[in-house]
N, C-alpha and C positions, 0 to 999 in steps of 0.2 A: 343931298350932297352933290355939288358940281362936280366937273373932271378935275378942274386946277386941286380942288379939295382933296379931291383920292389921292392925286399925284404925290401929296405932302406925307400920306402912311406908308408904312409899310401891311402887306396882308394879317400880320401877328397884333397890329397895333402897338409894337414896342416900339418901333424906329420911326419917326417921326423928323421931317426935314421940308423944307422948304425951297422949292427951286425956283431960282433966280425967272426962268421961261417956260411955258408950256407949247409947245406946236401940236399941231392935230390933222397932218395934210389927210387932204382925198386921193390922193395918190402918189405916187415914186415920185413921178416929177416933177410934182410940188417941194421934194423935201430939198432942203437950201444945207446939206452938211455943210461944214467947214468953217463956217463964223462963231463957231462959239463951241465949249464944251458939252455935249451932248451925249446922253444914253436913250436909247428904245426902250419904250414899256407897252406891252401887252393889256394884259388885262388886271396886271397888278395881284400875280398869284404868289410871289415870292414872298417868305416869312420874314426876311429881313431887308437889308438896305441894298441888295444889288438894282432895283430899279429907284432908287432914289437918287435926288443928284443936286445937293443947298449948292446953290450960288451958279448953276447950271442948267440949263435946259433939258426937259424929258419930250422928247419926241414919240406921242402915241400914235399905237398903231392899228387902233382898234378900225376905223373907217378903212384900211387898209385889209380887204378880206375876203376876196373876190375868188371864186374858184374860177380857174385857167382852163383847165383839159382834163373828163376822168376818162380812163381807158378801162371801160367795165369788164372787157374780155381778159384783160392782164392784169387788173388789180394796179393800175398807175394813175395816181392824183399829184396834178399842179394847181398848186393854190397861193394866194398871198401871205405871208406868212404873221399876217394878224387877226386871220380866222381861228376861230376856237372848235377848240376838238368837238363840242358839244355841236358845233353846226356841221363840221365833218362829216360826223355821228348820224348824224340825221339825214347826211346825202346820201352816203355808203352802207350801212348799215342792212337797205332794205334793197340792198343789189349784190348784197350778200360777200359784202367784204367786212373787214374790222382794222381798226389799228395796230399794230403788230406790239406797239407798246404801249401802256395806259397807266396814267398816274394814278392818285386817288381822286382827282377828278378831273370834271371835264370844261368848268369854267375857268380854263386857260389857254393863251395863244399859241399855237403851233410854233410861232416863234419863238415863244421864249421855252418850250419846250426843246427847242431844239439847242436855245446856249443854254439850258441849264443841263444837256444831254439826259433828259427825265428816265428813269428805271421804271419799270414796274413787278409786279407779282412775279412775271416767267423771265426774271432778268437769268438765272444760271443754265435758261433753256436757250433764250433768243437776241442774249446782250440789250444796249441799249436804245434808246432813238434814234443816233446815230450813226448804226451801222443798217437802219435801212431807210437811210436816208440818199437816194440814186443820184442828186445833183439840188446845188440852192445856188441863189444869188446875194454877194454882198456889196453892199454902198458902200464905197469907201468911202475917208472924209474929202476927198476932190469931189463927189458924186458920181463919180464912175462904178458901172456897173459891174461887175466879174462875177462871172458864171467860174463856177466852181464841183468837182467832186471828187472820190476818192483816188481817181483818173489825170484830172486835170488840176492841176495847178494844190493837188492833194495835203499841200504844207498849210495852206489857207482855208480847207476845207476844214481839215481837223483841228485848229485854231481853233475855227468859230464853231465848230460844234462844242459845247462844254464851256466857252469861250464867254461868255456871261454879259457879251451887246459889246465885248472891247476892240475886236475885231472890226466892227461895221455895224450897217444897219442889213439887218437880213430879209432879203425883198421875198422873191417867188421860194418858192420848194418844192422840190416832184419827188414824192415817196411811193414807197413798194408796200402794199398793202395785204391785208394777210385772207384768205377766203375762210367764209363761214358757213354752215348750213342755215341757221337760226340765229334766232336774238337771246337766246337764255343760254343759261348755265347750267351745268350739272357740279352741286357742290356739294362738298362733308366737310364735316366736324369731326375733329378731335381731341379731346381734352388731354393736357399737358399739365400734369403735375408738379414738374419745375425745369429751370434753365435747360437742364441737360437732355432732357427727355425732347424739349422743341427742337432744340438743335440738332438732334439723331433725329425724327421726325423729318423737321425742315430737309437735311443731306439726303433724303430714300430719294434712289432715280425709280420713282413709281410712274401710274400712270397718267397722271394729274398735270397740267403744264404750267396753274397758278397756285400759288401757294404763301400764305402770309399766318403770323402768327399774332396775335391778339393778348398781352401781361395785363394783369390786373396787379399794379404796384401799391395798392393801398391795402386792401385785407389779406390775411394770413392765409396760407401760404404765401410768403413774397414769390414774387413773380409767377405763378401759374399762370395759365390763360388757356386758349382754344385755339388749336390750328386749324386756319380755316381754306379749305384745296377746293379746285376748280377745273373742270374743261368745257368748251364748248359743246353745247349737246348738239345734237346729229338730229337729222328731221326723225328719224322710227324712235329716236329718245320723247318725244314730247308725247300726248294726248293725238288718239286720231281725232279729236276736235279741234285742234290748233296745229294739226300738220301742215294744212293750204293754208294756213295764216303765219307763218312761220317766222317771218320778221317784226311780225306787232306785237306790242307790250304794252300794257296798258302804263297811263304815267301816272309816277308816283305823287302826293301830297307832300307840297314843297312849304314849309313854315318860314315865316319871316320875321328877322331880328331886328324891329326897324329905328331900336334908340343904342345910343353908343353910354349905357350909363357910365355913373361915376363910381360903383361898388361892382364888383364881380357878382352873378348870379350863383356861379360854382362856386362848389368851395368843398373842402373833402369829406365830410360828414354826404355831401349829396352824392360827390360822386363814388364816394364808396359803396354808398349805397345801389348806383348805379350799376354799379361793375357786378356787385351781387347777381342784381337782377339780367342783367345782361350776361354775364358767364351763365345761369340757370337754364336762359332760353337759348344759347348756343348751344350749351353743352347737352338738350337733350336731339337735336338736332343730328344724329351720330349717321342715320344713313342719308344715302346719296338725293337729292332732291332737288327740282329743275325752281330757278331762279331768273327772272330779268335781268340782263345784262349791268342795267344800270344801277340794282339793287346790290350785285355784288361789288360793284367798280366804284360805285359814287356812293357811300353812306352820306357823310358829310354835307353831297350836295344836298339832301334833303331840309338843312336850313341855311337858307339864306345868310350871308353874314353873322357865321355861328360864333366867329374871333369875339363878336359885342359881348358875348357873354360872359367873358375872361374879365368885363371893366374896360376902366380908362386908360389902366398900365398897361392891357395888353397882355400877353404871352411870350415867350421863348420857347422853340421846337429846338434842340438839340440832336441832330441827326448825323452818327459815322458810322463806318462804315471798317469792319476790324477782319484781319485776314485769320483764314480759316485754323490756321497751327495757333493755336492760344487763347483763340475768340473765347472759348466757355469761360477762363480764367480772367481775361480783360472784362468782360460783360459783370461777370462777377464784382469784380473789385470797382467799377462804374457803380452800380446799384449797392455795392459799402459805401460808398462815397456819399453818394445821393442818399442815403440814409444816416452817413455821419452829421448830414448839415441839415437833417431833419426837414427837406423839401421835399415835397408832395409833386408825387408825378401823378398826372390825370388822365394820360395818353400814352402807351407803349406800344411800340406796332415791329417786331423780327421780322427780316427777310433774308433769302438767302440769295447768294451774288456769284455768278460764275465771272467767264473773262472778263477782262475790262475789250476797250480797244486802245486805238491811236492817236485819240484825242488826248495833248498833255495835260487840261485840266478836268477830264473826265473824271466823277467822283468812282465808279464801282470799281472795286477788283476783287478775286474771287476771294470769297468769306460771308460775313454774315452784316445785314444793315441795320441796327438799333435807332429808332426814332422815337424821342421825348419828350412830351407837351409839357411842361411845367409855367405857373401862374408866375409873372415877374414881382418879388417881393424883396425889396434891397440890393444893397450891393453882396449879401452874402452869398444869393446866385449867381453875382457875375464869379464868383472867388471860388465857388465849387465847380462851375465850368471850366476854369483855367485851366482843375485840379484832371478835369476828364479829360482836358485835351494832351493833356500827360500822360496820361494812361493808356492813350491812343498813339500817341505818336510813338511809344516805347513797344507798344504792337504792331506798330509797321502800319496803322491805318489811317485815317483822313477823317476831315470833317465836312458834311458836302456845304458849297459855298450859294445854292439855291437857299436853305433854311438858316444860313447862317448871320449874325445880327454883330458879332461882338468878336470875332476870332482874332488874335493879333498876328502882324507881319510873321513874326520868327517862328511861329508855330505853324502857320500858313505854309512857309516854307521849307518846314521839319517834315511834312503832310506832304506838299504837291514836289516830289522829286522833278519834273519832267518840267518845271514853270521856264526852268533858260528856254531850254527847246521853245515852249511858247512865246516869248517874250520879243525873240528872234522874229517871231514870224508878225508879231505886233508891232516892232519898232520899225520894220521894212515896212509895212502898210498902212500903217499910222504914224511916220516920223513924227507929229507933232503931240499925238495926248490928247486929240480931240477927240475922243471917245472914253467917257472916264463917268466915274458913277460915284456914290458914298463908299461902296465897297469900297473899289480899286483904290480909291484915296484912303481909305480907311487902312488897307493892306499892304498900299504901297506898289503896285500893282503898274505895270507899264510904264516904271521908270530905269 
């Protein structure tokens, strides 16, 4: 599959669109903003349509990915912001830094990390991407450069962080980096018995600084799973056989999915059975035990283009994010719902959320984050989603607009209270709209 190809999906394979252009410069000043409707794409990690753009040019940024300057004494890295964390990963890693935030994976651009302002595991510890993020650059649509951060020129900083490519094209970025002893983990297991139990789990200010929870939505008990906690091990944590070796890890067996059929491979008889056997081998897993970095952080990387699996339709990940006063009772009545319409969730992943920050369409605020893989089968999914974003929005919570495929205007703006404030800061630096995606046209977004 060429690049123009990729361009036309989305990462879920539900959203599918066709842009008008593709560009692919070799650097900044190659890129020609301003002639046409344009968004940036990375590496095309997003579930839904925000890097997509029919009848519009996508300007890739992947050849764009140069590291600038690292300051190994201070932990500060400039890079391009169409390097991928996985190449980050591999700079830093063994100079004994780490990224301070980390998705569920790492074949994604630093850029688009940065407008989808990505969460990870230690978001109630460390917030988001964005607040350690020390200064970036955005193209506007003139091609003018501006240097930007929480300091300078701070209304356009926090636009574009969260900001979803509407803002600019986002060039360099210098982030503050987090130090490590080693490349492994020290993780546990916990098994959770149900909702209430993860979410008193999830809330312990323990010793742990990652911490995600694991549902198994297809066997009985609903919802149980394993909570699975994390810190960086310390060099006297490892084997005195791999003290002096302390940043290597051996790499994992990476499988590849290399046909897009036309039937799903999964289907819930398999994955139920899956879940079986995978809660059996988490949950005997109960004491503490050192782990590669990349085995706790990246499952998923381990196959390649795992979306084929889901088929031709693709998948919807539904992911909000609900505030802490009511979460147990919203999550609840979510999973009645999603059982009234007798859809099969394959993927449940809790996390828990301290402050948000200052970015206005930043998704976190403090509560809990529910994310949901379900197979795309009719229109009755789109109709029992409508039904969750109701449920959400009468809890005071959001939908994040990285995984999001299908959310409509009025809901969008039931969710993001703070969008004028942003909108203000979009319409002074892009009078014109030339930066607009499937999304924002979808949502209605920057007019």
């Amino acid at each position: 599959m060429n690049w123009y190809e990729k361009c036309q999906s989305s990462f879920s394979g539900y959203s599918i669109e066709r842009p008008a252009q593709v560009s692919r410069p070799e650097s900044y000043v190659a890129l020609k903003p301003g002639h046409i409707i344009s968004i940036a794409r990375g590496l095309g990690g997003s579930y839904g349509d925000a890097a997509l753009n029919a009848q519009g040019e996508i300007v890739l940024t992947n050849r764009l990915d140069r590291f600038l300057e690292f300051d190994v004494h201070n932990g500060i890295l400039s890079v391009e912001s169409g390097v991928s964390l996985a190449k980050i990963l591999e700079l830093i890693v063994k100079q004994g830094w780490f990224l301070p935030v980390m998705p569920g994976t790492a074949e994604v651009s630093l850029g688009g990390c940065i407008a989808t302002d990505i969460h990870g595991k230690n978001h109630w510890r460390v917030g988001s991407l964005g607040q350690h993020v020390i200064s970036l650059e955005v193209i506007t649509d003139t091609g003018v450069r501006v240097n930007c951060s929480s300091i300078v020129i701070p209304e356009l900083f926090w636009a574009t962080i969260g900001g979803m490519g509407l803002t600019g094209i986002i060039g360099s970025v210098t982030l503050q980096l987090k130090r490590i002893e080693t490349a492994y983990m020290k993780v546990q297991h916990r098994v959770a018995s149900n909702l209430k139990q993860m979410l008193e789990d999830l809330s312990q200010e323990d010793e742990f600084e990652y911490s995600v929870a694991w549902l198994d939505c297809l066997n009985k008990p609903f919802s149980h799973g394993v909570i699975m906690k994390a810190n960086h091990a310390n060099v006297l944590d490892l084997p005195i056989s791999k003290q002096k070796h302390a940043f290597l890890t051996t790499k994992y067996s990476v499988f590849q999915c290399p046909y897009l059929l036309p039937f799903p491979l999964v289907n819930p008889l398999l994955v139920k059975l899956f879940n079986k056997v995978y809660d059996y081998s988490l949950a005997k897993k109960e004491d503490v035990y050192l782990q590669a970095y990349p085995h706790y952080f990246f499952p998923l990387d381990r196959i390649k283009n795992w979306p084929r699996l889901y088929g031709k339709k693709g998948f919807i990940q539904y992911q909000c994010v609900i505030p802490t006063q009511g979460a147990y009772f919203a999550i609840k009545d979510i999973f009645k719902t999603l059982q009234k319409y007798k859809h099969p969730i394959y993927l449940a992943v809790l996390k828990r959320f301290g402050e948000g920050n200052l970015a206005p369409l930043s998704f976190p605020l403090p509560g809990f984050t529910l994310a949901l893989d379900m197979p795309m089968r009719g229109d009755k999914l789109l109709t029992c989603l409508d039904s969750l974003d109701e449920i959400v929005i009468q809890a005071g919570g959001r939908v994040y607009l990285a995984k999001d495929a299908r959310l409509k205007p009025k809901a969008f703006r039931d969710m993001y209270k703070k969008y004028p404030e942003w909108l203000a800061v979009k319409q002074h630096w892009d009078p014109h709209n030339r930066f607009s995606s499937s999304l924002s046209r979808r949502l209605n977004l920057g007019l």
